[in-house]
MDTraj code that builds the backbone (N, CA, C; nanometers):
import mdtraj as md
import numpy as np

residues = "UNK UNK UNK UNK UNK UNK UNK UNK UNK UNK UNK UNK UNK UNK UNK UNK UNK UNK UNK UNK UNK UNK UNK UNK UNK UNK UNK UNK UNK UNK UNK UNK UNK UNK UNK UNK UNK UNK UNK UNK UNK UNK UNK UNK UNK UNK UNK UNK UNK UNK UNK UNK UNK UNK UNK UNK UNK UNK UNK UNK UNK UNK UNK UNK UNK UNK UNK UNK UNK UNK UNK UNK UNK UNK UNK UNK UNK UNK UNK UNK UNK UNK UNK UNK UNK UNK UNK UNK UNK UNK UNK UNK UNK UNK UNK UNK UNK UNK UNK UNK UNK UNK UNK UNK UNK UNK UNK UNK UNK UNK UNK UNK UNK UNK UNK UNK UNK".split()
xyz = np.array([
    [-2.9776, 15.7420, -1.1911],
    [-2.9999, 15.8722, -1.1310],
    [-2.9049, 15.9727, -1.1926],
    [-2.9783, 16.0798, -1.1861],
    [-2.8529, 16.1557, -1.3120],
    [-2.8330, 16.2708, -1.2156],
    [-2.7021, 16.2821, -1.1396],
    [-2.7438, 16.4009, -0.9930],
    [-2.6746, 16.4842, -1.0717],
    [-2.7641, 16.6108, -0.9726],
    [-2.7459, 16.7642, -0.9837],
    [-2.6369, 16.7980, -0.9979],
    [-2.5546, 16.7804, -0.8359],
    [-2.4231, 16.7941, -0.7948],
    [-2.3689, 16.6597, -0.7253],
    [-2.2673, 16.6784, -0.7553],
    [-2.1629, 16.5244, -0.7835],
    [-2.0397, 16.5997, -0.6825],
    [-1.9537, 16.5148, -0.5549],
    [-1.9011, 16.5238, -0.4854],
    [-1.7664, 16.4489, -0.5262],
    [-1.6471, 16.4659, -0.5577],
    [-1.5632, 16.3522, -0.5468],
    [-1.4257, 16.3736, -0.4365],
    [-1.4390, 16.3008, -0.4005],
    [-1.3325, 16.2837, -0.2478],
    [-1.2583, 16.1683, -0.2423],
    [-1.1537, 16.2191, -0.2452],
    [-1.0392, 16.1558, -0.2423],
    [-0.9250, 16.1424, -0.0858],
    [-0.9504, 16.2037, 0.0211],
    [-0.9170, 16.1671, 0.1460],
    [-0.9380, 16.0484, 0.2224],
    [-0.8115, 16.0059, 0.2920],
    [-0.8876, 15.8895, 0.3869],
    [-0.9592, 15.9159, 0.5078],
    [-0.9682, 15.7966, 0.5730],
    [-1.0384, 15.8198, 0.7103],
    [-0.9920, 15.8865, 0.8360],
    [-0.8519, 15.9557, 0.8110],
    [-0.7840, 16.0192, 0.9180],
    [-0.7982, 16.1985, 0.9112],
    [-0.9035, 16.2203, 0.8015],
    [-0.9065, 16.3601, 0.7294],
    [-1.0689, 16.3513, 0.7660],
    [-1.1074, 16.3674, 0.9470],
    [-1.2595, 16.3401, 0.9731],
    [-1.3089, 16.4894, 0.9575],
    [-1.1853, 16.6097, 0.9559],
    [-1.2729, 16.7118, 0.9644],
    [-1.3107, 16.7728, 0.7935],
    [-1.2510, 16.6799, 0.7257],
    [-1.2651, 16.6804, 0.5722],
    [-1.4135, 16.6109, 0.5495],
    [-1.3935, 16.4954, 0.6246],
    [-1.5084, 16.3941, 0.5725],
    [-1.6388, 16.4383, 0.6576],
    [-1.6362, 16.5682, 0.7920],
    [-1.7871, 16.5870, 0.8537],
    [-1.7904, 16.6995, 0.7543],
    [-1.7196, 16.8026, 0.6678],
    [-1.7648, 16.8919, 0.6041],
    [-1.8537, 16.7825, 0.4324],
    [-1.7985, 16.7220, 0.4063],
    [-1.8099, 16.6665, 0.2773],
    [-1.9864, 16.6175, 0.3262],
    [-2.0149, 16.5364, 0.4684],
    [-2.1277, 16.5099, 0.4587],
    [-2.2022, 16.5908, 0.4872],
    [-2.1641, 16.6726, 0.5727],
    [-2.2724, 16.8434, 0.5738],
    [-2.3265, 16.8536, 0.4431],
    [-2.2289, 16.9100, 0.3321],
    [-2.2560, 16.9578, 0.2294],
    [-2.3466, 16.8752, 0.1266],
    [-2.3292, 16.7137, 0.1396],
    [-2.4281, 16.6652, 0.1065],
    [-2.5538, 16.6479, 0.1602],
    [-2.5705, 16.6461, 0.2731],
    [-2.6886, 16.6462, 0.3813],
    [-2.7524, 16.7677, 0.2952],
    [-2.6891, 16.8757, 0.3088],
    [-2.7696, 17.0432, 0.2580],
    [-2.8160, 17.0554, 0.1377],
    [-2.7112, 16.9588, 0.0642],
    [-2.7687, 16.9913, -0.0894],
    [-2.9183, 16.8485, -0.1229],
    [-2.9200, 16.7421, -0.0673],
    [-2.9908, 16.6738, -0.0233],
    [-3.1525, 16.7476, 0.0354],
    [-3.1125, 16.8176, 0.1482],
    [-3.2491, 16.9349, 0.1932],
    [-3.2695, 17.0139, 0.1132],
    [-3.1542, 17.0840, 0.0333],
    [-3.2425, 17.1483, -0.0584],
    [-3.3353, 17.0816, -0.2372],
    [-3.3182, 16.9993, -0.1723],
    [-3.4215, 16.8579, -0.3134],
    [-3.3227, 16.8378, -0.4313],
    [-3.1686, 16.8660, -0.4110],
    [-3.1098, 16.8193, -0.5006],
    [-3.0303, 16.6609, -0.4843],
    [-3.0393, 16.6149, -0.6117],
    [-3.0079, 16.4580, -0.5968],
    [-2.8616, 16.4958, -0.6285],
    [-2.7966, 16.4106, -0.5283],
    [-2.6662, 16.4207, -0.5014],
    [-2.6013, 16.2769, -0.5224],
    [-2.4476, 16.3009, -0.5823],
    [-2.3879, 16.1688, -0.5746],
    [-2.2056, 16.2375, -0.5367],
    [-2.1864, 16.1081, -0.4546],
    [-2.0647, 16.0892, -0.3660],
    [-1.9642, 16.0001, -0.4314],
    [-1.8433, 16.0476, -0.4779],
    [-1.7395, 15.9692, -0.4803],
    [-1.6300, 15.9683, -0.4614],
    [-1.5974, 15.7819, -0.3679],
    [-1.5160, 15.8129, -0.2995],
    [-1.3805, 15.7797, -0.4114],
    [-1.2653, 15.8686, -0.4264],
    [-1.1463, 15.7651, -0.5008],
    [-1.0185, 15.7837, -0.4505],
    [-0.9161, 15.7113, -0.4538],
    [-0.7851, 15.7133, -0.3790],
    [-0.7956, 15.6846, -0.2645],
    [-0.7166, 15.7394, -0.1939],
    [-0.7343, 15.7154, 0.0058],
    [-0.8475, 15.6714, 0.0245],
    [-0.9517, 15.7109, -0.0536],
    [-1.1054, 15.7745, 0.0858],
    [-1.2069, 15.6057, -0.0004],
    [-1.1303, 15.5244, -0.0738],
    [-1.2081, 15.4255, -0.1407],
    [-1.2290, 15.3268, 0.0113],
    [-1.1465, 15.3004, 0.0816],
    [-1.1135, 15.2753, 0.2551],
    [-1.2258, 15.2382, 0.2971],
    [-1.3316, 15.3842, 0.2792],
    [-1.4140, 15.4295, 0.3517],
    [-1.5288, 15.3683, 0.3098],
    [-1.5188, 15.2960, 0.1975],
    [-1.6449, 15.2175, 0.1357],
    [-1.6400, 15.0799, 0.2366],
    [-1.5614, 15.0328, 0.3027],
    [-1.5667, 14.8754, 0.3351],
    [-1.6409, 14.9007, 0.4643],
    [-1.7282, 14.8253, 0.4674],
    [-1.8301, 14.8228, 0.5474],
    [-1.7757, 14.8194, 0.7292],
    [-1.8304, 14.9270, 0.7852],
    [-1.8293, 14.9683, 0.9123],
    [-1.6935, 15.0649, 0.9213],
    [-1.6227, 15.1046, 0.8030],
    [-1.5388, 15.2161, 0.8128],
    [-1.5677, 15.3629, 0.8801],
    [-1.7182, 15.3806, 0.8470],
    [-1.7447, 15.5373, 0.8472],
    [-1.7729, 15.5630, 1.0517],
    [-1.8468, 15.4402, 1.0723],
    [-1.8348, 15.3982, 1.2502],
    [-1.7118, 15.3855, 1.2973],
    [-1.6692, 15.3252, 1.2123],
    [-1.4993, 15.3213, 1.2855],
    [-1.4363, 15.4883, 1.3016],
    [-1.4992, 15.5428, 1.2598],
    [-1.4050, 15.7152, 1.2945],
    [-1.4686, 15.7544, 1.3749],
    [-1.5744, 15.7758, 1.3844],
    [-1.6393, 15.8453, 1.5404],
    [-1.8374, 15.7878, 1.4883],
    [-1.8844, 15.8286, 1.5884],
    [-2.0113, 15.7974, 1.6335],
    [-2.0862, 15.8517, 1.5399],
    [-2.0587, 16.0206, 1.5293],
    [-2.1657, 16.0503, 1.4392],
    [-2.1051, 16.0747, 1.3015],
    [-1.9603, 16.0670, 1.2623],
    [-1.9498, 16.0376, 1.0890],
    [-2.0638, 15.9035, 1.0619],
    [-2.0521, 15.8024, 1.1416],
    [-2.1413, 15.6673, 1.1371],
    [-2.2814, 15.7222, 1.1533],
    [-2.3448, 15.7826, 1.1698],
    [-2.4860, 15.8083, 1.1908],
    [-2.5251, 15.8676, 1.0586],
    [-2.4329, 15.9874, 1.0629],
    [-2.4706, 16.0529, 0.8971],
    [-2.4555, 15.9965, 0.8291],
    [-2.3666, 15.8660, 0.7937],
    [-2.3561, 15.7680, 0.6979],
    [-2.4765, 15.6791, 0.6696],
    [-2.5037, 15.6643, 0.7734],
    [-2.6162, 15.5993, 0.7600],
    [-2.7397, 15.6643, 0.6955],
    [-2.7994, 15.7797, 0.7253],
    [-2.8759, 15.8858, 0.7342],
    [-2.8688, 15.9014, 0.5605],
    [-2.7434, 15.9104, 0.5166],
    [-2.7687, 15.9214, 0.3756],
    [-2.7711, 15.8275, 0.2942],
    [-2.6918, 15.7041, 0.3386],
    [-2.7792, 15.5642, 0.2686],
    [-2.8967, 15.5640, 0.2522],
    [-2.9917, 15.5789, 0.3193],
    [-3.1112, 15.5815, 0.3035],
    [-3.1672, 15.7072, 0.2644],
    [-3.1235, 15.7638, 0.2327],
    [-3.1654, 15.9497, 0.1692],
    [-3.1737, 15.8554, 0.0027],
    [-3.2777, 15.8850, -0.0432],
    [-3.3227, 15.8570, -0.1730],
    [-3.2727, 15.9786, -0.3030],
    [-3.2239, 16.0929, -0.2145],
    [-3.1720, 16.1835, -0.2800],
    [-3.0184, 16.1875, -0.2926],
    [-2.9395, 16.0952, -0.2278],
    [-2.8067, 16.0839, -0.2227],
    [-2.7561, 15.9258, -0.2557],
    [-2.6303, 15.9423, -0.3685],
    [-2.5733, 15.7961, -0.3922],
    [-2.4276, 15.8591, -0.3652],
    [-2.4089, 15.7025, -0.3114],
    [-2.2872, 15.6736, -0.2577],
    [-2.1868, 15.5873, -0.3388],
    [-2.1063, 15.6017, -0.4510],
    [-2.0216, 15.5331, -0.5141],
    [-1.8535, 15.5193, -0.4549],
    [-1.8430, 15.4354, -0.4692],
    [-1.6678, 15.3711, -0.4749],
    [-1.6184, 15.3308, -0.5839],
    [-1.4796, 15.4189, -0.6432],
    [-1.4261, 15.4016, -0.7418],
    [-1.3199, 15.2333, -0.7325],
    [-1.3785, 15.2107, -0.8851],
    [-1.3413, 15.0227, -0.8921],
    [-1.2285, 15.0059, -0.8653],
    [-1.1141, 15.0937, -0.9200],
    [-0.9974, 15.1014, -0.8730],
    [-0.9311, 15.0663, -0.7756],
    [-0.9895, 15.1715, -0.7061],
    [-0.9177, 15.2288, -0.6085],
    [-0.9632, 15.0994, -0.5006],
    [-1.1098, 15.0800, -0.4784],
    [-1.1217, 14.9603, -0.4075],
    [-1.0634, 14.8180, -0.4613],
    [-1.0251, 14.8045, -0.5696],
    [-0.9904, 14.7049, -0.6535],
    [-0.8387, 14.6731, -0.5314],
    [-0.7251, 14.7842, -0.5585],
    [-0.6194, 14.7837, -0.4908],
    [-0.6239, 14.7735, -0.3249],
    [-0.7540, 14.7954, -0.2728],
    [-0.7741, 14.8007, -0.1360],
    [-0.8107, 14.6635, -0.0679],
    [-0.8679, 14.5717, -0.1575],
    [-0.9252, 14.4412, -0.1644],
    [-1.1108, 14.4707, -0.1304],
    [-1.1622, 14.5820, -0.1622],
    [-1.2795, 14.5622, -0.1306],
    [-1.3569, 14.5774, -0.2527],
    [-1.4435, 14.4574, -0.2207],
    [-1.5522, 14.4111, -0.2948],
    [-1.6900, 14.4401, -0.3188],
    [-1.7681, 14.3613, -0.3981],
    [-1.9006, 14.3659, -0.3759],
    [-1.9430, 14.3380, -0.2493],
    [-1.8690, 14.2128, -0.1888],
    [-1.9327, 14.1262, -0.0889],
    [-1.9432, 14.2614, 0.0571],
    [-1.7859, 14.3419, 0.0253],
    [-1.7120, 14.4103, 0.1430],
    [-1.7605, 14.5172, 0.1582],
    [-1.7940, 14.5936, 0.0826],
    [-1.8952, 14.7150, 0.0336],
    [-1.9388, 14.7733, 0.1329],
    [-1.9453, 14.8992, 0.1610],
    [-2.1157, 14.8889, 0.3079],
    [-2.1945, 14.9137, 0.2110],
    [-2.3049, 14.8272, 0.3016],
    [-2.4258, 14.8375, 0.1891],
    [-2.5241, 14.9879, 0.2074],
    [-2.5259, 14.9814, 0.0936],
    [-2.6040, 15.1765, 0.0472],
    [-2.4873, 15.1621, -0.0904],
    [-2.3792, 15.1551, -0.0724],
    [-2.2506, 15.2028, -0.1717],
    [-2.2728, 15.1234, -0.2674],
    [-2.1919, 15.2016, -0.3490],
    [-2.1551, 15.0911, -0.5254],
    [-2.0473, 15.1371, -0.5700],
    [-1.9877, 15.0357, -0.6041],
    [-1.8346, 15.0252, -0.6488],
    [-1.8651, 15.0589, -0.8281],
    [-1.8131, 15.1831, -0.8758],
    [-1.8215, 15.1845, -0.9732],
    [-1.7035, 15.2594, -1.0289],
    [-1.6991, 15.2520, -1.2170],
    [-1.5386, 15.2601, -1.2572],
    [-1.5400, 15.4336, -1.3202],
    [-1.4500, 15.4402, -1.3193],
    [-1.3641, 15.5546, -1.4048],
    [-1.4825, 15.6264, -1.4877],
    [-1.5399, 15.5149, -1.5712],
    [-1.5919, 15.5513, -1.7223],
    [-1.7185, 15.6093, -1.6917],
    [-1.7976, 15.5655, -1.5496],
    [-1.9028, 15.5602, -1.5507],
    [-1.9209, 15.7114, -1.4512],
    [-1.8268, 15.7296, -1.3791],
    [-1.7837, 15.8327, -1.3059],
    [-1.7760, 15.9399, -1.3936],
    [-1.6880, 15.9375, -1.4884],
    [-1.6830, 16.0440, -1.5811],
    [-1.8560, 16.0614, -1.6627],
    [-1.9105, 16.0059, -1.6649],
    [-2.0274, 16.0083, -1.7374],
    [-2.1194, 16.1407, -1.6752],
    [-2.1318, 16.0420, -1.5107],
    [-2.1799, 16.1213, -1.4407],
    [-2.1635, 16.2860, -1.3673],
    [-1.9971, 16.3105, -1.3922],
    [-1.9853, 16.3898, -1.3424],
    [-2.0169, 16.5212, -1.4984],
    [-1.9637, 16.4146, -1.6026],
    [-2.0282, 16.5325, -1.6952],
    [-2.1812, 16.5731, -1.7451],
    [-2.2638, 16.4490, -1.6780],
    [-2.4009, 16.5621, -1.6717],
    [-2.4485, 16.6139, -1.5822],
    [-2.3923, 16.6174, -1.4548],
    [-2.4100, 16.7167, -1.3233],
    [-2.3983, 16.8573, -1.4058],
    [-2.4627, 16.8727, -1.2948],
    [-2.5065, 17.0692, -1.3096],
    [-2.3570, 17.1251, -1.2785],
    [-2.3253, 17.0345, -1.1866],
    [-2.1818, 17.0984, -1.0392],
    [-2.1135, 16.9860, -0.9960],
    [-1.9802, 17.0094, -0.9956],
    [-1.9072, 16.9286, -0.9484],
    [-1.7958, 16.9958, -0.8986],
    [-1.8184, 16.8965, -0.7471],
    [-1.7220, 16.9331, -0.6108],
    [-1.5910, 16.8635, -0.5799],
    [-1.4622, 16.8920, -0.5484],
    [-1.3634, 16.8116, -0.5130],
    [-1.3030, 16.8510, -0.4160],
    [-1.3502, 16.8215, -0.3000],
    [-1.2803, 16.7949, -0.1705],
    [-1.1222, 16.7810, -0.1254],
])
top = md.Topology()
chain = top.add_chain()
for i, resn in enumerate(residues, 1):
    res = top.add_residue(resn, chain, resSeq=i)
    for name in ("N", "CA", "C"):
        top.add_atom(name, md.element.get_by_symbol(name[0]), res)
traj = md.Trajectory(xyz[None], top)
């Protein structure tokens, strides 16, 4: 998927009024038919291990969900950063993908736009 606009976020899970603006903004750019991609790196890689985004409140967990399944939005975790966190393929929430540096940079240089939170 080669997205429009590319998100990268680097906050953890204690920065919720960071992380309900970050999914607004993907939700919107999502409605407006652009294919969007999310990445999480540093602190906010956390947020990839499955049932993190429920663990902060009710509805960060709903919108999480909501855009897993949005065919217009991907959800990546930098290898790194989860590398140092201990989360895995296995640990993942599933929708996400753990992906590296190289491939990140790829993507963010054929986005139209790129966001940093």
């Amino acid at each position: 998927m080669n997205a429009r606009i590319v998100f990268a976020y680097g906050w953890g899970p204690e920065e919720e009024g960071r992380l309900s603006s970050l999914l607004y903004m993907v939700e919107t750019a999502t409605t407006m038919d652009m294919l969007a991609a999310v990445f999480f790196f540093a602190d906010a890689a956390v947020l990839g291990r499955k049932g993190a985004f429920a663990g902060i409140s009710q509805e960060i967990g709903e919108r999480l969900d909501r855009l897993r399944r949005n065919k217009k939005a991907k959800l990546y975790v930098c290898e790194q950063a989860a590398r140092r966190r201990g989360i895995t393929e296995e640990t993942v929430e599933d929708g996400m993908k753990i992906i590296g540096y190289a491939t990140f940079l790829d993507m963010a240089a054929s986005a139209k736009t790129v966001i940093t939170i």
